[in-house]
C-alpha positions in Angstrom: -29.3 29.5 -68.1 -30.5 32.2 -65.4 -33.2 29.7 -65.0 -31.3 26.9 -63.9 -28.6 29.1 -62.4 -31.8 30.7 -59.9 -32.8 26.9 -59.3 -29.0 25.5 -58.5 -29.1 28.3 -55.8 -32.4 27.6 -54.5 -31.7 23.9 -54.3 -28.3 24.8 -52.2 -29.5 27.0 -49.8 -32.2 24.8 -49.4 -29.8 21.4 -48.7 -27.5 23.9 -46.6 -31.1 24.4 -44.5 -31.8 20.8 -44.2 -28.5 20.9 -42.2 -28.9 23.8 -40.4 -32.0 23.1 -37.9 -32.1 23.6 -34.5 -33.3 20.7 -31.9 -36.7 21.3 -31.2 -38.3 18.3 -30.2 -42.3 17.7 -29.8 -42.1 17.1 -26.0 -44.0 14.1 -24.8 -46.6 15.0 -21.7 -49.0 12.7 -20.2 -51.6 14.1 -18.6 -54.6 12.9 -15.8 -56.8 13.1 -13.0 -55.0 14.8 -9.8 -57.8 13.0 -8.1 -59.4 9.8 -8.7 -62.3 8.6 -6.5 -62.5 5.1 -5.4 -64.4 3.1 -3.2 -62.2 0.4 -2.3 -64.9 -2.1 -2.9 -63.2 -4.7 -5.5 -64.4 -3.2 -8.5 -62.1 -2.0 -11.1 -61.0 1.6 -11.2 -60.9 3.0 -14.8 -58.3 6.3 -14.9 -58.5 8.0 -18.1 -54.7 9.2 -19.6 -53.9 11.9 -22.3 -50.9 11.3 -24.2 -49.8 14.2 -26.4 -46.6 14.5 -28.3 -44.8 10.9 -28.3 -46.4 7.2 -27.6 -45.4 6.2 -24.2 -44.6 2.6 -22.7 -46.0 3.3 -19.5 -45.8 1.8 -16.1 -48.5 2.6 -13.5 -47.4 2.6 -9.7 -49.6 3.0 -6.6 -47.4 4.0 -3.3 -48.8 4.8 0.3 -49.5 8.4 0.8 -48.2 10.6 4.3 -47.2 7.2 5.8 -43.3 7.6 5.7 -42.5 8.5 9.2 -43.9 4.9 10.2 -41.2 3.9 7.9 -38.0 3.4 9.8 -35.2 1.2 8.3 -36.7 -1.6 6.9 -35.2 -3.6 5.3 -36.9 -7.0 3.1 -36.7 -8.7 0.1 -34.8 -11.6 -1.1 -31.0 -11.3 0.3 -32.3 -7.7 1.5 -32.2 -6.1 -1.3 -34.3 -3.0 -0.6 -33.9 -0.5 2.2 -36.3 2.5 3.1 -36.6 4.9 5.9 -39.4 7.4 6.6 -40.5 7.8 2.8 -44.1 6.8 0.9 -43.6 3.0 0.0 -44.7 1.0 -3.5 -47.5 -0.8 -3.3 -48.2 -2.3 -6.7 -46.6 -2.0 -10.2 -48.4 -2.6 -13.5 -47.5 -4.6 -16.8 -45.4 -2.3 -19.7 -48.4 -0.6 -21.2 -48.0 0.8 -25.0 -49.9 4.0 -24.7 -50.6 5.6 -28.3 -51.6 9.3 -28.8 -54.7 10.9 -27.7 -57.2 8.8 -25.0 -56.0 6.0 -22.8 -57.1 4.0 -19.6 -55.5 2.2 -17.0 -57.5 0.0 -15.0 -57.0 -1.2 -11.4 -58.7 -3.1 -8.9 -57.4 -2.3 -5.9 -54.9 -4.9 -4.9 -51.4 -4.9 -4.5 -48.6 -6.6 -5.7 -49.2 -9.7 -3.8 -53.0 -9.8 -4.5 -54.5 -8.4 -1.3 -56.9 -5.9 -1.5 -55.5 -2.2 -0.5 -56.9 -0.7 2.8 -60.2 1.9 2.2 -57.7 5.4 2.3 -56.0 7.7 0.2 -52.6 7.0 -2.3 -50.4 8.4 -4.3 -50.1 6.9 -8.2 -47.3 7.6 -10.6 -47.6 7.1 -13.8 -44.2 6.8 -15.6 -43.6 6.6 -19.6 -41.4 7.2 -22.2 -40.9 6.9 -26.2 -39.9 3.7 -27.7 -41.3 4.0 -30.8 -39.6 6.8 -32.4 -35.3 7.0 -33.0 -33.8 9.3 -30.4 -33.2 12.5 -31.8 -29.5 14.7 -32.1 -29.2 17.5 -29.7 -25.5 17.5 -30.3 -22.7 15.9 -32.5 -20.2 17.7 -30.8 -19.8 16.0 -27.7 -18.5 11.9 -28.1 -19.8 9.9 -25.4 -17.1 8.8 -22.9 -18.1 6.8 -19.4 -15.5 9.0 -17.5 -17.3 12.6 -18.4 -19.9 13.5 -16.3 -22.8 15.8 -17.5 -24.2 18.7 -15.4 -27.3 20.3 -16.5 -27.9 23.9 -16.0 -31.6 24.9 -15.4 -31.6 27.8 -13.8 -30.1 31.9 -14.1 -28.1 33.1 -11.1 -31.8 34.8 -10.0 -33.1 31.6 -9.8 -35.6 31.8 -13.0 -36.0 28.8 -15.4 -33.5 29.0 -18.4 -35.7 28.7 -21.5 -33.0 26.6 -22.9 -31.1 24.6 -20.3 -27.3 24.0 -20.7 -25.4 21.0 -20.7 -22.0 21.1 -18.8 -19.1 18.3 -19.6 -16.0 18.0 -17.5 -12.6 16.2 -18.9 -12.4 12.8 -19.3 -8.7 12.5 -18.3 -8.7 9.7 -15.4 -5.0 9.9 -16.0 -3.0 6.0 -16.0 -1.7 6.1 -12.2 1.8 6.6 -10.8 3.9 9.4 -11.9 1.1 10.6 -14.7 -1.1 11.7 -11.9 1.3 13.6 -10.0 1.6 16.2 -12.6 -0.4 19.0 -13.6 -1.8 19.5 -16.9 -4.3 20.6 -19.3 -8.1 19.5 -19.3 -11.1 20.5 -21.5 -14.7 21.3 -20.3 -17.4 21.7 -22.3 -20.1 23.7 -22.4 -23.6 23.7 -25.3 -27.0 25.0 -25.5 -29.7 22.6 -25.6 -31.7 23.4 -28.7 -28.7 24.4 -30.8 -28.0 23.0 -34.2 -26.7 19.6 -33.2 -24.2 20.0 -36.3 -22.8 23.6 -35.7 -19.4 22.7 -34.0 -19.2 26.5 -33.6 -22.1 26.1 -30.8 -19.8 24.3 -28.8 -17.8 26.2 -26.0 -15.1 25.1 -24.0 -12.8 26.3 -21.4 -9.1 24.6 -19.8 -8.2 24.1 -16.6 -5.3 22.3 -15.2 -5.1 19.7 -12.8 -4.2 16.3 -11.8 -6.4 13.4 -12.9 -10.1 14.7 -12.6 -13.1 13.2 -14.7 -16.3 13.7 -13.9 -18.4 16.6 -14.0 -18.5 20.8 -12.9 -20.6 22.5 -11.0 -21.3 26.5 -10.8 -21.5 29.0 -8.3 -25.5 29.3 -8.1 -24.8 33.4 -8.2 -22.6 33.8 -10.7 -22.1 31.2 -13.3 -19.0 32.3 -14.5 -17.1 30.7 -11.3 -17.4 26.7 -11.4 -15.9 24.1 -9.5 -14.3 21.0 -10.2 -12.1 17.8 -8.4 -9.5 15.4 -9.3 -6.9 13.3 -7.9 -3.0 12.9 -7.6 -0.2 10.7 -6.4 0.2 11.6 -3.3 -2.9 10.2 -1.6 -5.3 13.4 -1.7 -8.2 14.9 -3.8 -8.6 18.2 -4.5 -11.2 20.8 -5.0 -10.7 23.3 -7.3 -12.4 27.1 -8.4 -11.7 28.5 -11.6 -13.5 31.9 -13.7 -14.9 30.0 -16.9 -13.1 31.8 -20.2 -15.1 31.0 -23.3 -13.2 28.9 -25.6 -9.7 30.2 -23.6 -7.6 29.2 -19.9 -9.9 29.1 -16.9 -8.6 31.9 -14.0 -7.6 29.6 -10.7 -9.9 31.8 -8.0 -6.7 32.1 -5.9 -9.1 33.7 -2.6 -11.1 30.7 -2.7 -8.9 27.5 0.0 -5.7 27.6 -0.2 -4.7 29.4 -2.8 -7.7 28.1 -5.4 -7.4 24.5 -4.0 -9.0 22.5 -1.1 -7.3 18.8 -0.6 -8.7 15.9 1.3 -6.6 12.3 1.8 -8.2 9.8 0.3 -6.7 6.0 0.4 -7.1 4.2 -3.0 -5.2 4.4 -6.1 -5.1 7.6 -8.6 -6.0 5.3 -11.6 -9.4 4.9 -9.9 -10.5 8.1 -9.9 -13.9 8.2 -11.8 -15.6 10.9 -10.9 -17.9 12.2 -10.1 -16.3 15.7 -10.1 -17.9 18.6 -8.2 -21.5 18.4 -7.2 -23.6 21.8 -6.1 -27.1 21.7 -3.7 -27.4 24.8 -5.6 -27.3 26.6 -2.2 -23.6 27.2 -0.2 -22.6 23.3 -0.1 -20.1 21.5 -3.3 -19.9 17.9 -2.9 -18.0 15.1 -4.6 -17.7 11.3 -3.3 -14.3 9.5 -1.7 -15.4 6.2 -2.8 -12.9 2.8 -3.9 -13.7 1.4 -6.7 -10.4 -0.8 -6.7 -11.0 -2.7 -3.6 -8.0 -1.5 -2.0 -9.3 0.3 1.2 -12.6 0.4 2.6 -13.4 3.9 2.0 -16.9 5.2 0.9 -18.1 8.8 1.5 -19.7 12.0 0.6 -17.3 14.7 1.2 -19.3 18.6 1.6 -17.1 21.8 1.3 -18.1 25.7 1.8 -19.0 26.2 -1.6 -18.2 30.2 -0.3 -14.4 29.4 1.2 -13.8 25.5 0.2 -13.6 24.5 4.1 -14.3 21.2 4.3 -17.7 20.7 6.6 -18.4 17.1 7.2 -18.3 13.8 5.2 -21.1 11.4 5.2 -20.0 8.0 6.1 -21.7 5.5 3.3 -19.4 2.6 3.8 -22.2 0.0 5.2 -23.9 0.5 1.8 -20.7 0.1 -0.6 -18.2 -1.8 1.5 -19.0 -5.7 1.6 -15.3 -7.4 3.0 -17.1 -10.8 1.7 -17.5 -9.6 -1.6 -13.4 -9.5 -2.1 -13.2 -12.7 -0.7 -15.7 -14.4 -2.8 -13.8 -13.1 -6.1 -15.2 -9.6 -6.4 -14.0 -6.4 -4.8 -14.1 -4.9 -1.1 -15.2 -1.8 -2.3 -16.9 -0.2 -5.0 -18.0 3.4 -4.9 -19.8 5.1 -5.1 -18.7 7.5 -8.0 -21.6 8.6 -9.3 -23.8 10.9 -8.3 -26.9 12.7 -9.3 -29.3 15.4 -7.4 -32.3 16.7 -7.7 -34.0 18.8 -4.9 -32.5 18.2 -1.5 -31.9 14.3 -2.6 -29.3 12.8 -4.3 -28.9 9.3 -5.7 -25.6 7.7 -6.0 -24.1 4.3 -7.5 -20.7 3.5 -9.5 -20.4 1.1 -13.1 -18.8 -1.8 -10.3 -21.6 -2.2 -8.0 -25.1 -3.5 -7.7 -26.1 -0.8 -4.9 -27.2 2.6 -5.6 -29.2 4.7 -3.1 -30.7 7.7 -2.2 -30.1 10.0 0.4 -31.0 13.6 2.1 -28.4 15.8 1.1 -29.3 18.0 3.9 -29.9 15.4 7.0 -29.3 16.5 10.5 -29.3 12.9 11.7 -26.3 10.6 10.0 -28.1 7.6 10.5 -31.4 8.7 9.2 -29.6 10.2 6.1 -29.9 7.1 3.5 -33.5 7.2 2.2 -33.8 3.8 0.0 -31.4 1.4 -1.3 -31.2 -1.1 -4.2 -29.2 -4.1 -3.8 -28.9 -7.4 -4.6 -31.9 -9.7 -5.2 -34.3 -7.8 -7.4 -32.7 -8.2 -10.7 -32.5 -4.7 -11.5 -28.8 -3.5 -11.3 -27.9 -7.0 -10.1 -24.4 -8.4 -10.4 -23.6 -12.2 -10.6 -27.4 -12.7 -10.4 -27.1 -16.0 -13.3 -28.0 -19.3 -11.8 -24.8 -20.2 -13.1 -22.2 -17.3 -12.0 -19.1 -18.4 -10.9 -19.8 -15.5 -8.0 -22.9 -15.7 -6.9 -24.3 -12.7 -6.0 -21.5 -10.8 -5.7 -22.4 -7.6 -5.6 -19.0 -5.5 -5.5 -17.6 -6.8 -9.2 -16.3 -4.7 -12.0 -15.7 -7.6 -14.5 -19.7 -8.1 -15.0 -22.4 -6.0 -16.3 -24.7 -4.3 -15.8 -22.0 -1.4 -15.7 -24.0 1.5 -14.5 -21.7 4.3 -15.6 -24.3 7.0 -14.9 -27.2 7.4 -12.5 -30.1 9.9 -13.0 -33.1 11.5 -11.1 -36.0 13.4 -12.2 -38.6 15.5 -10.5 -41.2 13.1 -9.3 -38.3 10.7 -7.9 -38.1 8.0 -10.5 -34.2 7.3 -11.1 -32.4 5.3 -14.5 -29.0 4.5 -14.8 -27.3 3.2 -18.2 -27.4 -0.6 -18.3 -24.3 -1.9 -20.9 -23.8 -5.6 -20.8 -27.1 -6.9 -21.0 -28.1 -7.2 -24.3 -30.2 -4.7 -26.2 -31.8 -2.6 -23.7 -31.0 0.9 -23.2 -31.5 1.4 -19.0 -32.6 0.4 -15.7 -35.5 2.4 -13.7 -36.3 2.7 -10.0 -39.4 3.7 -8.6 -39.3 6.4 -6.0 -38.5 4.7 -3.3 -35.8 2.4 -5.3 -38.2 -0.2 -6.2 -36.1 -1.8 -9.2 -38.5 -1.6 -12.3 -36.3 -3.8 -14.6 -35.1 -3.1 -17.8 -36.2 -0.5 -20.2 -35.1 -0.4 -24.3 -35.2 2.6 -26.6 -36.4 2.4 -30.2 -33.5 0.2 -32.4 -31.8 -0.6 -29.4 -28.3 -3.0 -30.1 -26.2 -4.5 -27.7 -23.4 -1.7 -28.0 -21.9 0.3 -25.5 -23.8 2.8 -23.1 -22.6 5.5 -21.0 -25.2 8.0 -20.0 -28.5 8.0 -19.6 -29.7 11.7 -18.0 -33.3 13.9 -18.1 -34.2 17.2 -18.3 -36.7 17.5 -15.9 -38.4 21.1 -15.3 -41.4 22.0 -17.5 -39.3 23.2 -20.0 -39.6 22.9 -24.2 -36.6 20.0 -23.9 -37.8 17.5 -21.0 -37.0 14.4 -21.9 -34.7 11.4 -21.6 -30.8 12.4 -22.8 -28.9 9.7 -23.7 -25.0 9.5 -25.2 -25.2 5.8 -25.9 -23.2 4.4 -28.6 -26.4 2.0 -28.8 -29.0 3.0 -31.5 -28.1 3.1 -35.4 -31.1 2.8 -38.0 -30.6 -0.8 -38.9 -28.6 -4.3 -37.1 -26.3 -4.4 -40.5 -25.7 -0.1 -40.1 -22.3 0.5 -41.8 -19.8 2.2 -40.2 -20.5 5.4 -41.1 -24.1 4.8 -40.1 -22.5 4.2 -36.6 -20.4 6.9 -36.6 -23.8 9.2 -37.0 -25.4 7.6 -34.2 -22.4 8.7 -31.7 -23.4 12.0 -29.9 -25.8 13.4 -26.7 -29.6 12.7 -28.1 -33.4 13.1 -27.0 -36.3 10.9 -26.4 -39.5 11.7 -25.1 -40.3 11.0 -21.4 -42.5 12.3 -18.6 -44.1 11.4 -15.1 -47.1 12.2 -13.5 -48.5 11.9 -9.9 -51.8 11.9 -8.5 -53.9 10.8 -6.2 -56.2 8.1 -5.8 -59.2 8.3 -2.5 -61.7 7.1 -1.1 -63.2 10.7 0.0 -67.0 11.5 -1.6 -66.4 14.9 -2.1 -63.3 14.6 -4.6 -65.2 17.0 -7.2 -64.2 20.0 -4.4 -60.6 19.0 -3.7 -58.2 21.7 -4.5 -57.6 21.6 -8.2 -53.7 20.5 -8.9 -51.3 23.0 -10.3 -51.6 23.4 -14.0 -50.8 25.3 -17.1 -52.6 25.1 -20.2 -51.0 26.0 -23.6 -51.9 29.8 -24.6 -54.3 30.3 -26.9 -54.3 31.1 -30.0 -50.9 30.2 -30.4 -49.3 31.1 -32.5 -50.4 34.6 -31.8 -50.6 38.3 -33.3 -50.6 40.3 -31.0 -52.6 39.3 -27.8 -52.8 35.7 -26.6 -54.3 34.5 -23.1 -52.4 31.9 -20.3 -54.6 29.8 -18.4 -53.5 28.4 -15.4 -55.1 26.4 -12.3 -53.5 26.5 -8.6 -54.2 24.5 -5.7 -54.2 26.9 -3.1 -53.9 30.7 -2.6 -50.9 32.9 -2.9 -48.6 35.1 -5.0 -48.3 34.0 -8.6 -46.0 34.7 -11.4 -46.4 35.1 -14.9 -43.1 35.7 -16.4 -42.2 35.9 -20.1 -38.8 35.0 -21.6 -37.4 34.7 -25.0 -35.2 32.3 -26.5 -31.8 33.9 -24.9 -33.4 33.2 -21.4 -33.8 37.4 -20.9 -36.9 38.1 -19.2 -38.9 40.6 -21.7 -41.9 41.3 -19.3 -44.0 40.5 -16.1 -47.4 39.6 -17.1 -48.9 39.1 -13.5 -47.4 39.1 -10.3 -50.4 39.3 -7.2 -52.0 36.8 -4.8 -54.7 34.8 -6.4 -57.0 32.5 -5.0 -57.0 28.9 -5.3 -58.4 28.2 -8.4 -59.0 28.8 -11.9 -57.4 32.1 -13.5 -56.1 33.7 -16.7 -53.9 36.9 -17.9 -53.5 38.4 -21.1 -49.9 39.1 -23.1 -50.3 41.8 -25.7 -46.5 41.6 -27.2 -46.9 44.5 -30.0 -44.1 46.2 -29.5 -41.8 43.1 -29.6 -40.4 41.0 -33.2 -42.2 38.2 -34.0 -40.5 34.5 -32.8 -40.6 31.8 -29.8 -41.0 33.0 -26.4 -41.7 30.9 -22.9 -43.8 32.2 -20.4 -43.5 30.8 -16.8 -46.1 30.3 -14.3 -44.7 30.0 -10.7 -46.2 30.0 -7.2 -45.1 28.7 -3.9 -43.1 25.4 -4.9 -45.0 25.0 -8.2 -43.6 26.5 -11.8 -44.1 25.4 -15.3 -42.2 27.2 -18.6 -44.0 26.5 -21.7 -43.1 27.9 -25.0 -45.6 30.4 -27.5 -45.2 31.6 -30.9 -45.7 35.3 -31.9 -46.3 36.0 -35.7 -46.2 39.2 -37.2 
């Protein structure tokens, strides 16, 4: 009887384990030459790729390198679709390629995307790929997807060091029903969890009130003190309105009453309350907030980027982006005047824009000096990807403005090397639309399972860290076409799949063997460890260098190396006796370069 009683209690606490794990996903990297010599001479070019982690479906991109200020607002393509100014162009895109783990090769032979062989010179190449293989993975059951909430992902401390687990921000989803209901203040919840939580714990989940008008869309922080963030909304009375508040955990936000007027900064807007969409508050992560005064109804012409003193909520200046969303003809030809834009997504000094009613999204300079130079690339019409009323039998041909036909874009994404995705509902099982950097549209792209259900977000963590990789909130993926209900119901939530880019360079230089080696941070080794463990790390050119190490809360535990190094080769040593055995991350970071990975110390 003690027997059985000793196994019941084993077999529970085990079961109550299998529920209880923490996201910790195997990250996908893809790994190659940061030089590739080639002669230019119409032979083929064989580049040799590492994939460790996930399988990728990979595209391979060449784009011109340091040419972009001979770029000045071209704009080409059928109907026009694609505009760039003063950036690095595409050149030529490759075929899906299913890349398995371990050793791969792409092969090229020089020629573009109309056939012509490439000029004798040097180019950038991107390779892009992601997981569609494996079934996304939970990194939270807590949060429903809705196409109103806007997420905001947290990646750095207030000092400006890499989180070691990033956090995901939510703002309300209240977009309020027009008239009278958006003249009245009331309650909205924000949300708040840890990426590598247990997706399951609803106690991981934090949330904070604050009371407004009608404002979806997402928060952003003060960058030095992320207990003050930021958010925007709309009312009745023709106005939106910027708002600062003291997060509470799990209580009432405190209105920052020094901050505008009296907590608040308004701004007249001329479109109606129901429309408001988002995208909240936006930060540079410097001293400017943002937020968009776009129409998606149709009703006015308006389309712009509001900035505010992130410091004292004065208004600064508003960037006029009306030539890009306005289109008169559109609302005549059975679409909408206006659409947008009311999404909005940074990273760097860019920022990429777009709204669910509209085929246009671009990119801009969040930080121009000259208004007319500000818009980087834009995506139209005539491409396919992100198209509206493309079919050769529409009833609106071409119609771009038009928020009765998919794709609805309800989200639009960047990550680090500039490739950009936006949720593509409406057009059948495929999970998201991908830009190049410079907004070339590279179709379609579907996740493993993928139905023809609803999507609503499609974002990335982007920044070396343990969790890079595609998030996704799509009510899209269940195990099986004939999934019961409740099989659907488990597949709602925020979830993981593997992604990662990588850039390079491909010339025709002899001497490629002596170019500066590219930044790079091996795993430590051994790992795990006990007690001592070495960091290997490459950098292309001298200067001070970093070695930081953090532990799962994010607290820095020590300062492995902090001198100027040479460009080069190099490697430190951690002895971590006097700490508890467990994961830690150890950043490498110099000049514009960092990388976080993560090490295990056993004891």
């Amino acid at each position: 009887m003690k027997k059985a009683f000793f196994l019941s209690i084993l077999f529970l606490f085990a079961f109550s384990q299998a529920f209880a794990v923490n996201f910790s996903p195997t990250v996908l990297t893809i790994s190659a030459p940061a030089y590739v010599q080639y002669n230019f001479d119409g032979s083929t070019v064989s580049i040799p790729v590492k994939i460790t982690g996930q399988p990728a479906n990979s595209l391979f991109l060449v784009f011109t390198k340091d040419q972009g200020s001979a770029v000045s607002q071209v704009q080409n393509g059928y109907l026009g679709w694609h505009y760039v100014n003063k950036i690095d162009t595409c050149l030529y895109v490759s075929n899906n390629m299913q890349f398995g783990l371990g050793n791969n090769n792409i092969a090229w032979n020089g020629k573009n995307a109309d056939g012509k062989a490439v000029p004798k010179g040097e180019y950038t190449y991107y390779i892009w790929g992601y997981d569609n293989i494996n079934f996304k993975i939970p990194v939270t059951k807590q949060i429903n997807p809705n196409p109103w909430s806007r997420i905001t992902l947290e990646t750095m401390d207030k000092d400006g060091k890499a989180l070691a687990k990033p956090v995901m921000w939510f703002g309300s989803t209240d977009r309020g029903g027009g008239g009278a209901a958006n003249t009245v203040d009331r309650n909205h919840q924000n949300k708040k969890w840890t990426v590598g939580s247990d997706p399951a714990d609803s106690s991981m989940m934090e949330f904070c009130w604050s009371r407004g008008v009608c404002d979806p869309g997402g928060l952003a922080w003060n960058p030095t003190n992320h207990d003050l963030f930021f958010k925007s909304g709309l009312n009745n009375n023709g106005f939106k309105i910027f708002y600062a508040w003291k997060w509470i955990p799990n209580g009432s936000a405190e209105l920052q009453t020094d901050w505008g007027e009296d907590g608040m900064t308004r701004f007249t807007v001329g479109y109606p309350p129901s429309w408001e969409y988002g995208p909240g508050c936006v930060s540079d992560g410097g001293d400017l907030l943002m937020t968009t005064n776009g129409d998606l109804s149709g009703a006015t012409t308006e389309a712009e980027i509001v900035y505010v003193d992130i410091n004292d909520g004065t208004e600064i200046q508003r960037l006029d982006v009306s030539d890009w969303y306005v289109d008169i003809s559109d609302g005549e030809n059975g679409g909408q005047s206006s659409s947008g834009p009311s999404e909005f997504s940074m990273w760097g000094t860019y920022a990429v824009t777009g709204a669910h009613s509209t085929c246009m999204n671009l990119l801009f300079d969040v930080h121009y000096t000259d208004e007319d130079e500000a818009v980087l690339w834009a995506n139209s019409n005539g491409d396919y990807t992100g198209d509206h009323n493309f079919e050769a039998d529409s009833a609106k041909p071409w119609v771009c403005n038009d928020y009765n036909v998919g794709p609805y874009k309800y989200d639009i994404s960047i990550e680090a090397n500039g490739f950009s995705f936006f949720p593509s509902f409406d057009m059948g099982a495929v999970s998201f639309g991908l830009y190049a950097p410079d907004g070339t549209g590279l179709s379609y792209q579907a996740l493993a399972g993928e139905t023809a259900m609803q999507k609503y977000d499609t974002s990335c963590i982007s920044y070396n860290s343990s969790y890079d990789g595609l998030l996704v909130s799509n009510q899209s993926i269940v195990p099986k076409t004939d999934a019961t209900d409740e099989q659907k119901a488990a597949a709602i939530g925020w979830f993981w799949v593997g992604m990662d880019t990588f850039k390079g360079i491909i010339t025709n230089q002899v001497d490629v063997a002596e170019a500066p080696s590219a930044f790079a941070v091996a795993q430590n080794s051994p790992n795990p460890f006990n007690p001592t463990t070495t960091i290997s790390f490459a950098i292309p050119e001298a200067g001070n260098v970093s070695v930081d190490v953090f532990n799962v809360a994010g607290q820095k535990v020590e300062t492995v190396a902090s001198e100027f190094m040479s460009a080069g080769s190099h490697s430190v040593t951690w002895d971590a006796s006097g700490l508890s055995a467990g994961v830690y991350f150890y950043t490498v970071k110099t000049g514009s370069f960092s990388k976080t990975m993560k090490m295990t110390l056993l004891k």
